[in-house]
Biopython code that builds the backbone (N, CA, C, O; Angstrom):
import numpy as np
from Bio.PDB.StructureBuilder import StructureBuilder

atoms = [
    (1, "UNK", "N", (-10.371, -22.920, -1.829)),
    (1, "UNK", "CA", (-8.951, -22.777, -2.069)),
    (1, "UNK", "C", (-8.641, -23.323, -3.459)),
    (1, "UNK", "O", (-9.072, -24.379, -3.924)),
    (2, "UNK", "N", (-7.735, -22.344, -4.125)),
    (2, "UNK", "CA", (-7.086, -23.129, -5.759)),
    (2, "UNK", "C", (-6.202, -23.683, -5.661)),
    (2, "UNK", "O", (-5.360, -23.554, -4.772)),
    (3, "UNK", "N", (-6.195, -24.262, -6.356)),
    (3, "UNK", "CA", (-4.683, -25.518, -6.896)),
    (3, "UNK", "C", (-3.726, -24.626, -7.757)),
    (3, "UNK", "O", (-4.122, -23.973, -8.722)),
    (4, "UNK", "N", (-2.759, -24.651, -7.429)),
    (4, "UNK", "CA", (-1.850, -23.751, -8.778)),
    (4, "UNK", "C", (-0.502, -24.875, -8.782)),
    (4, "UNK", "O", (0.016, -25.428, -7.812)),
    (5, "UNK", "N", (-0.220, -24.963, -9.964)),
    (5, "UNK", "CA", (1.126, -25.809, -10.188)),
    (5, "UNK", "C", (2.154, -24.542, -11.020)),
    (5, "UNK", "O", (1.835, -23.652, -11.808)),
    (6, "UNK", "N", (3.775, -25.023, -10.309)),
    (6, "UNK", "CA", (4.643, -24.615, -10.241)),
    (6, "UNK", "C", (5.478, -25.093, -10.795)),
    (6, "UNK", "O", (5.569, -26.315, -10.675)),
    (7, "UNK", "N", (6.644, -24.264, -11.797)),
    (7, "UNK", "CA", (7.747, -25.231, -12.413)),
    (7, "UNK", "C", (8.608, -24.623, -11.926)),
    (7, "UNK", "O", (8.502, -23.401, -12.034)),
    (8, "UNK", "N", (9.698, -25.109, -11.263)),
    (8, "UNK", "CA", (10.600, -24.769, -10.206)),
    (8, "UNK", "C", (11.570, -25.408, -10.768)),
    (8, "UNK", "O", (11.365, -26.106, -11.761)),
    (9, "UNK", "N", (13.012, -25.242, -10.112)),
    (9, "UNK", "CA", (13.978, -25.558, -10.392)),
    (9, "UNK", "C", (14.170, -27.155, -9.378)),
    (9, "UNK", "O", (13.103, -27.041, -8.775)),
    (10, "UNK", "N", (14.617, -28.132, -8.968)),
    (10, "UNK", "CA", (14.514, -29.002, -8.580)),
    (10, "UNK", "C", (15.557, -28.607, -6.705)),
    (10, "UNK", "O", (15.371, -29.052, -5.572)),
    (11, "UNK", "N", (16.644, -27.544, -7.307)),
    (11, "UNK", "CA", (17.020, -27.378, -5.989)),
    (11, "UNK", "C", (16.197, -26.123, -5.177)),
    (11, "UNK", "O", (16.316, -25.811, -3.993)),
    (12, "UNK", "N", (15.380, -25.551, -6.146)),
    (12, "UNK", "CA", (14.325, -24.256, -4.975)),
    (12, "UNK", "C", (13.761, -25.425, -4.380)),
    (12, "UNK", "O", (13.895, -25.407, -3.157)),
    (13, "UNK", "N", (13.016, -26.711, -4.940)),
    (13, "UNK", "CA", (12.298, -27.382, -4.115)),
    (13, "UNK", "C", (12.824, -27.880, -3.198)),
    (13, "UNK", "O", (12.051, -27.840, -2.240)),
    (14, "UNK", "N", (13.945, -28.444, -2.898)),
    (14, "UNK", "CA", (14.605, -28.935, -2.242)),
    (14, "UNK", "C", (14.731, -27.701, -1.009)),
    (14, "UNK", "O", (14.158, -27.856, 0.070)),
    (15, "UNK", "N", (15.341, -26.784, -1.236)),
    (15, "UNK", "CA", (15.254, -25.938, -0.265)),
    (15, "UNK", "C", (13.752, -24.985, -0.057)),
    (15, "UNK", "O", (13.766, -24.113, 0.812)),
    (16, "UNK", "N", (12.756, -25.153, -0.711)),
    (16, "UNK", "CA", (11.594, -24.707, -0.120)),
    (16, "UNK", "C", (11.159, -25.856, 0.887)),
    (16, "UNK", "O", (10.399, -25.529, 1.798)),
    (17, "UNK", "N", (11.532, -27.021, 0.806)),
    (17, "UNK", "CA", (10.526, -28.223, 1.825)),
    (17, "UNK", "C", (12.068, -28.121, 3.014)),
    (17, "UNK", "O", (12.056, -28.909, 3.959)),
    (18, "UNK", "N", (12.843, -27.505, 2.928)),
    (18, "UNK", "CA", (13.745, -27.233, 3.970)),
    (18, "UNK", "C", (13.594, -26.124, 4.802)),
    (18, "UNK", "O", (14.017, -26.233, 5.953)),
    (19, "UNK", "N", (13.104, -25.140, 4.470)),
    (19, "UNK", "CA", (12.562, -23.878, 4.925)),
    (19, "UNK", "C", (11.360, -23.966, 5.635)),
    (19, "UNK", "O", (11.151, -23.460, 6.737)),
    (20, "UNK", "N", (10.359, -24.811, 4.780)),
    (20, "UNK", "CA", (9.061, -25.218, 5.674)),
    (20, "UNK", "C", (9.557, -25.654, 6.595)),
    (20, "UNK", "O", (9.512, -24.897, 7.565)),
    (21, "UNK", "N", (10.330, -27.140, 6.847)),
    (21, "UNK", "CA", (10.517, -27.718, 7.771)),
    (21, "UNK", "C", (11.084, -26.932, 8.737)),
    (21, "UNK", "O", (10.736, -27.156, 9.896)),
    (22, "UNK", "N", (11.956, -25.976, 8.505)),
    (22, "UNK", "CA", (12.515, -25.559, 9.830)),
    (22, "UNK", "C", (11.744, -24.543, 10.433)),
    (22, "UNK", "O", (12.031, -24.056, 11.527)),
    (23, "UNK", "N", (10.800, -24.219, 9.769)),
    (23, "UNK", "CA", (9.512, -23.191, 10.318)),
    (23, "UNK", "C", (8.377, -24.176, 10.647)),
    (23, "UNK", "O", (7.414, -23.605, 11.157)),
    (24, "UNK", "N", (8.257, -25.300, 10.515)),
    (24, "UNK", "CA", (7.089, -26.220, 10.905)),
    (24, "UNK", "C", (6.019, -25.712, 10.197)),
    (24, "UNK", "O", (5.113, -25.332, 10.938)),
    (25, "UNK", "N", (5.733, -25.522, 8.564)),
    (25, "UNK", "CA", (4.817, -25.164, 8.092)),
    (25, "UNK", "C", (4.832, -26.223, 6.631)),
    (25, "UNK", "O", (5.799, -26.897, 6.276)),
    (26, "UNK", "N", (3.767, -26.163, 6.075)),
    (26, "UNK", "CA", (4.118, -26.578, 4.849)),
    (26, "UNK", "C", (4.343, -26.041, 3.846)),
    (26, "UNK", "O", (4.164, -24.824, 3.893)),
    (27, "UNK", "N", (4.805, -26.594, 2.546)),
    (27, "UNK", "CA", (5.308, -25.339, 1.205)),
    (27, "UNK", "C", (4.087, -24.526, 0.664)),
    (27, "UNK", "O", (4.097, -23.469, 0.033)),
    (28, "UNK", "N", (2.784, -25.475, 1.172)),
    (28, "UNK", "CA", (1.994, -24.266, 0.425)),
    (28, "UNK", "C", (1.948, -23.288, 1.390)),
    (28, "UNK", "O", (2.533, -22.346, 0.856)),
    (29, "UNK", "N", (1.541, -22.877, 2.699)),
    (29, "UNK", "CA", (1.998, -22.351, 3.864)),
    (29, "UNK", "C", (3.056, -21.069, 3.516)),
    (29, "UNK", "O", (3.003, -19.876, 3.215)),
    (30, "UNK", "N", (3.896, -21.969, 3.725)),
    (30, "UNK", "CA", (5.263, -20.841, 2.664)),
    (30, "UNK", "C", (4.503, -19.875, 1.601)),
    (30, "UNK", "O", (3.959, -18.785, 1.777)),
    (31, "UNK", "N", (4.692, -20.811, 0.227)),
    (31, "UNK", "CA", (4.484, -19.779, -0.835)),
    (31, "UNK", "C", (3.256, -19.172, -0.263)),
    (31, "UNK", "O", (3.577, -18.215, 0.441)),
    (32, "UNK", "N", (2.113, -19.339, -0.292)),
    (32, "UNK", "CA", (0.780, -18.946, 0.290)),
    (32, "UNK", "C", (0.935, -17.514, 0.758)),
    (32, "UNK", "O", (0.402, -16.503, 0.300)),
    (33, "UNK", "N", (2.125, -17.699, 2.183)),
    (33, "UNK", "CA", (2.594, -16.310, 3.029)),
    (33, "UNK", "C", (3.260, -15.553, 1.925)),
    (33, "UNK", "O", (2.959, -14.368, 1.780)),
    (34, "UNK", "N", (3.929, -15.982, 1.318)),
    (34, "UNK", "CA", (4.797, -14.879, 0.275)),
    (34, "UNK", "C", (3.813, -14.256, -0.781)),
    (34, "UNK", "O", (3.696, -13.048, -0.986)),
    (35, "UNK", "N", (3.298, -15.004, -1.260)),
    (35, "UNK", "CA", (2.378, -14.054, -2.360)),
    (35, "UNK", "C", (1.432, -12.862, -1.363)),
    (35, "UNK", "O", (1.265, -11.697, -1.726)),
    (36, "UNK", "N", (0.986, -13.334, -0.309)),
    (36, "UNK", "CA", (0.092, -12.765, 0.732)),
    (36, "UNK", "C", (0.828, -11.237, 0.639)),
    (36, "UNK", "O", (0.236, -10.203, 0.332)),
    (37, "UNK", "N", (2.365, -11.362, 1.003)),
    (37, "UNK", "CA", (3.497, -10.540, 1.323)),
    (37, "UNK", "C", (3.292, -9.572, 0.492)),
    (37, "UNK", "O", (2.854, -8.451, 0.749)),
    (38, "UNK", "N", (3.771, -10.221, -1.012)),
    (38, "UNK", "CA", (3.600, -9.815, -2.501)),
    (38, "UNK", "C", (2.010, -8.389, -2.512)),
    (38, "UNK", "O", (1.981, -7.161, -2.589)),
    (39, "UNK", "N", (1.158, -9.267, -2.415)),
    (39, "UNK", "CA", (0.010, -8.577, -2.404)),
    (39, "UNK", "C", (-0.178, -7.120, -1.471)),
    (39, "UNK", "O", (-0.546, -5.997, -1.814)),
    (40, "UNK", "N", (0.260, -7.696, -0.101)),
    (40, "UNK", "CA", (0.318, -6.258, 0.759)),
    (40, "UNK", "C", (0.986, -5.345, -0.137)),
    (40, "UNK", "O", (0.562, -4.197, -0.272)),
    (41, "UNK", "N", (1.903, -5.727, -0.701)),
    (41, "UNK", "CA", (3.047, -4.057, -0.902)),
    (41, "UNK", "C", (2.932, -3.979, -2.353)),
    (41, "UNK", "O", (3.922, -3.535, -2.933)),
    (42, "UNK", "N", (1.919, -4.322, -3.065)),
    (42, "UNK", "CA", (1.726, -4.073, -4.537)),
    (42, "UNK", "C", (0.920, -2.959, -4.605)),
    (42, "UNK", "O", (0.700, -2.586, -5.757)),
    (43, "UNK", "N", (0.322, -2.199, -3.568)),
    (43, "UNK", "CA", (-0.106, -0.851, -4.015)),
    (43, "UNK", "C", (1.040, 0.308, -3.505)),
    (43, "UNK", "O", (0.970, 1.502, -3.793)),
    (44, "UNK", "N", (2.180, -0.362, -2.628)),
    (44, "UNK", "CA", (3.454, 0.636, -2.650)),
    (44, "UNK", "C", (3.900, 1.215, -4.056)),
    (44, "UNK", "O", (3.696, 0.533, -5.061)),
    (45, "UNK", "N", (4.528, 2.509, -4.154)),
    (45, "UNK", "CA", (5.795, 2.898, -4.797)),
    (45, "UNK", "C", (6.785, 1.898, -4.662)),
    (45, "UNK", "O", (6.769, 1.074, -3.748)),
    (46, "UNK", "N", (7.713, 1.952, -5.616)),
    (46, "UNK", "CA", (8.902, 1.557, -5.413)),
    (46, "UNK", "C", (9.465, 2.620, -4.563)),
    (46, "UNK", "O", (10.128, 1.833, -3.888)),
    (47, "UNK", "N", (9.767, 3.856, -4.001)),
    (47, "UNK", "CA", (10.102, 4.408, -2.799)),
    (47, "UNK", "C", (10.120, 3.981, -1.895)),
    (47, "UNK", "O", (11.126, 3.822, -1.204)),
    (48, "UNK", "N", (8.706, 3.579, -1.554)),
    (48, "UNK", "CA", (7.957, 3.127, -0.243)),
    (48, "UNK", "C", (8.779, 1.534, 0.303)),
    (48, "UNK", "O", (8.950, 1.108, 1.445)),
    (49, "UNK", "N", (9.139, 0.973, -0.960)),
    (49, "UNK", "CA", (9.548, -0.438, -0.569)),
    (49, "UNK", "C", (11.289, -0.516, -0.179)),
    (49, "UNK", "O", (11.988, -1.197, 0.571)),
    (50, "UNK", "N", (11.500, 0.572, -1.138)),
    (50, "UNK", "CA", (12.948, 0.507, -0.698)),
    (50, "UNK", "C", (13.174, 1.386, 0.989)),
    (50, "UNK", "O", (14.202, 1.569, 1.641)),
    (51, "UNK", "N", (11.925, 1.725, 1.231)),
    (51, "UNK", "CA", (12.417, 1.895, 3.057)),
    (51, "UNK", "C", (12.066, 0.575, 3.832)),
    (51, "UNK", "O", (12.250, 0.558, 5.050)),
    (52, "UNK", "N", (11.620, -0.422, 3.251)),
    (52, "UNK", "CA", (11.765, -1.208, 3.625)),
    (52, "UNK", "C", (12.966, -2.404, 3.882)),
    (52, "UNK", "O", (12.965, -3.356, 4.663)),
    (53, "UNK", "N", (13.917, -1.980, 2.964)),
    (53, "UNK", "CA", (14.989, -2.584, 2.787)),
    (53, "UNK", "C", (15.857, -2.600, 3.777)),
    (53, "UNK", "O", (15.750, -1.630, 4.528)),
    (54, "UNK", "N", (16.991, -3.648, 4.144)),
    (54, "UNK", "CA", (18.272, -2.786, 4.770)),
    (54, "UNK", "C", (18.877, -2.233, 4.307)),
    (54, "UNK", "O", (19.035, -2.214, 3.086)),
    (55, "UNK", "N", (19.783, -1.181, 5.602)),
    (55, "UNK", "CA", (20.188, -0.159, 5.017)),
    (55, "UNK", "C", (21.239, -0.201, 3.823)),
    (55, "UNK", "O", (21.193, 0.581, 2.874)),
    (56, "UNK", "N", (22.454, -1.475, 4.017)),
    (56, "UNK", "CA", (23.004, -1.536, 2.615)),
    (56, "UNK", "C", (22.154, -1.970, 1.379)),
    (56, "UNK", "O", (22.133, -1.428, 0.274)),
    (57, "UNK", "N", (21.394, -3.163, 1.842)),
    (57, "UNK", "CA", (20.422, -3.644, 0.335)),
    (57, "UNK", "C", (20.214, -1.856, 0.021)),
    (57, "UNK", "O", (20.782, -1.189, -0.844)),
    (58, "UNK", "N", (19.338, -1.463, 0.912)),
    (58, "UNK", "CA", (18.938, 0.124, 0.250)),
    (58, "UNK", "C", (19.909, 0.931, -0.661)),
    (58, "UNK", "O", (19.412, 1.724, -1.460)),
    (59, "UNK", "N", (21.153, 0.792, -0.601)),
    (59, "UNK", "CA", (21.958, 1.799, -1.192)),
    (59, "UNK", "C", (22.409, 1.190, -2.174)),
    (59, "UNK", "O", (23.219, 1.821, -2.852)),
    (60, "UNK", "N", (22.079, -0.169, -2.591)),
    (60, "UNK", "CA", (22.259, -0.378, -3.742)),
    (60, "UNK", "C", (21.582, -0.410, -4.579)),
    (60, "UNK", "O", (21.895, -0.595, -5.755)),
    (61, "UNK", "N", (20.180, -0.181, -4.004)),
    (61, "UNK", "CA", (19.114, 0.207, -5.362)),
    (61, "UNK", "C", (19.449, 1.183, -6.252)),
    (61, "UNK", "O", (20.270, 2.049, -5.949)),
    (62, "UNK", "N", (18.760, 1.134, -7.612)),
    (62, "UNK", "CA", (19.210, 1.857, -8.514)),
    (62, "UNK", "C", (20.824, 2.056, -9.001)),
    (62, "UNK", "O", (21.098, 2.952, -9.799)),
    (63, "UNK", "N", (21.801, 1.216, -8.497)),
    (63, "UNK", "CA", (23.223, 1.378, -8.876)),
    (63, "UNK", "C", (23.104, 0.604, -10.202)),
    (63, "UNK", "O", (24.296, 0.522, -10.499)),
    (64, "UNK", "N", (22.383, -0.062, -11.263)),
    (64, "UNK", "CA", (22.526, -0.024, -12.833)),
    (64, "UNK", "C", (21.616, 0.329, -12.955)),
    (64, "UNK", "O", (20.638, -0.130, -12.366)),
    (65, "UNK", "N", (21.592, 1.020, -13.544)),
    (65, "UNK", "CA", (21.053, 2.159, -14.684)),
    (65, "UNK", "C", (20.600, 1.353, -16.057)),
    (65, "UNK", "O", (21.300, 0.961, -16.991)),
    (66, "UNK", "N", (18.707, 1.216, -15.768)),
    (66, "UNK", "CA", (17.849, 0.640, -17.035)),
    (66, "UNK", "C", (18.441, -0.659, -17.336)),
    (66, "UNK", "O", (19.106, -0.867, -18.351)),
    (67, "UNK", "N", (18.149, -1.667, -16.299)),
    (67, "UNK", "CA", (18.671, -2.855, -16.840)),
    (67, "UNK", "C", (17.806, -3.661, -17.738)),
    (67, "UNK", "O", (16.579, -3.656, -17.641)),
    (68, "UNK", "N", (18.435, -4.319, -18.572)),
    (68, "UNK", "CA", (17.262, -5.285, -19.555)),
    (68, "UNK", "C", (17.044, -6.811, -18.738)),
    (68, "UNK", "O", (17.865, -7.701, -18.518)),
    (69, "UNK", "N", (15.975, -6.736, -18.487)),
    (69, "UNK", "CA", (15.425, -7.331, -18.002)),
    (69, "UNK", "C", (14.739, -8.587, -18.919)),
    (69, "UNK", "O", (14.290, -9.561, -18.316)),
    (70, "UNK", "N", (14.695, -8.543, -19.970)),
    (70, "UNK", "CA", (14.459, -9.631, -20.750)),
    (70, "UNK", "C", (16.076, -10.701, -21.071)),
    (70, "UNK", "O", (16.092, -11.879, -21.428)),
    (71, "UNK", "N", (17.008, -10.001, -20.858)),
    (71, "UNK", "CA", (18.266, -10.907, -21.117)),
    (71, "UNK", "C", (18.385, -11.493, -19.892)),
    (71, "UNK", "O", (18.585, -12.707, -19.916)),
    (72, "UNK", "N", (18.309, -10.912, -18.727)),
    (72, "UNK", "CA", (18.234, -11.677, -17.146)),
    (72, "UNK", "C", (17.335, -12.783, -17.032)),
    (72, "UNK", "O", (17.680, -13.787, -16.409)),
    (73, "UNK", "N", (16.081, -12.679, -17.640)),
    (73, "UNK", "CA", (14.692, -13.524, -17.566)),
    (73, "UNK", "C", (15.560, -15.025, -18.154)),
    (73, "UNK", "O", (15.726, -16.021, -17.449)),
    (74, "UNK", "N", (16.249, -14.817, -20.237)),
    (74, "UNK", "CA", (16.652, -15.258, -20.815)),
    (74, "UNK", "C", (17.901, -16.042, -20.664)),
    (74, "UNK", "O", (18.340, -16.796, -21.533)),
    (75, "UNK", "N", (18.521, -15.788, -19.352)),
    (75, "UNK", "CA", (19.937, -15.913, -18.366)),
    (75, "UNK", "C", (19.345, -16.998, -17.736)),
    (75, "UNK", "O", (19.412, -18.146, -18.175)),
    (76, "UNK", "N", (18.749, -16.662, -16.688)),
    (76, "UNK", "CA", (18.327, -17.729, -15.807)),
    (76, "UNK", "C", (17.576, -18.823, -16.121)),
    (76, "UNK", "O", (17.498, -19.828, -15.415)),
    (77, "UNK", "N", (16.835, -18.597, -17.507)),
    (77, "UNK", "CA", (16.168, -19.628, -18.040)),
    (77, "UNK", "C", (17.057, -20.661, -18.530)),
    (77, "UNK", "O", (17.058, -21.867, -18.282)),
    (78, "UNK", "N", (17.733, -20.040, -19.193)),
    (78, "UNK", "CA", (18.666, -21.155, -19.699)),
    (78, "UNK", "C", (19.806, -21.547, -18.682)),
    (78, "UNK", "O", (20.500, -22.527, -18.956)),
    (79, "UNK", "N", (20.031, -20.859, -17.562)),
    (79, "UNK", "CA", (20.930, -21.749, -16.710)),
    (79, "UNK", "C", (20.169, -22.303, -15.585)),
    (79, "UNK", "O", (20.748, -22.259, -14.499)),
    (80, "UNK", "N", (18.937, -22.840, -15.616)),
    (80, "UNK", "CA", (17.775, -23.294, -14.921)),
    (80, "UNK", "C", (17.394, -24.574, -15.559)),
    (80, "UNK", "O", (17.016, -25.483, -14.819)),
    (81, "UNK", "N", (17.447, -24.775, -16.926)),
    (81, "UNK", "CA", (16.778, -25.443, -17.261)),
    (81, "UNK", "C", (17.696, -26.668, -17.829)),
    (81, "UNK", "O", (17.163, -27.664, -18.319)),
]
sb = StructureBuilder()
sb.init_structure("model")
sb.init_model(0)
sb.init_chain("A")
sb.init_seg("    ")
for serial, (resi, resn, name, xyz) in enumerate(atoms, 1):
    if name == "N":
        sb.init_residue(resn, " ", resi, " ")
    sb.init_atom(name, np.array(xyz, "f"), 0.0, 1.0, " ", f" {name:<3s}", serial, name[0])
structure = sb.get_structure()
């Protein structure tokens, strides 16, 4: 098993060791399952995933059109940090 370190925001941590707890698992447990998650559906389409969605999440996919995604990255960084 690898070691990986994480720079998180101080309240994800707070609510990731809250989430474990109420699932009786631990955070690596957690993240561990999510990347696992991650991995299953990385040979999907984006099609394929949005039937995975609910049905409203679903209908809002694609409602903006080509978003920049480097100013969002650049958003949250700086109201994160």
């Amino acid at each position: 098993m690898s070691k990986l370190t994480l720079h998180v925001p101080e309240d994800l941590v707070v609510a990731a060791k809250s989430e474990a707890a109420a699932r009786k698992v631990s955070v690596s447990k957690l993240v561990s399952d999510y990347f696992r998650n991650l991995a299953a559906k990385g040979g999907q389409d984006s099609k394929s995933l949005d039937q995975n969605l609910a049905p409203r999440t679903s209908s809002l996919v694609g409602c903006i059109s080509d978003p920049d995604i480097e100013d969002y990255v650049d958003y949250l960084e700086e109201k994160h940090s």
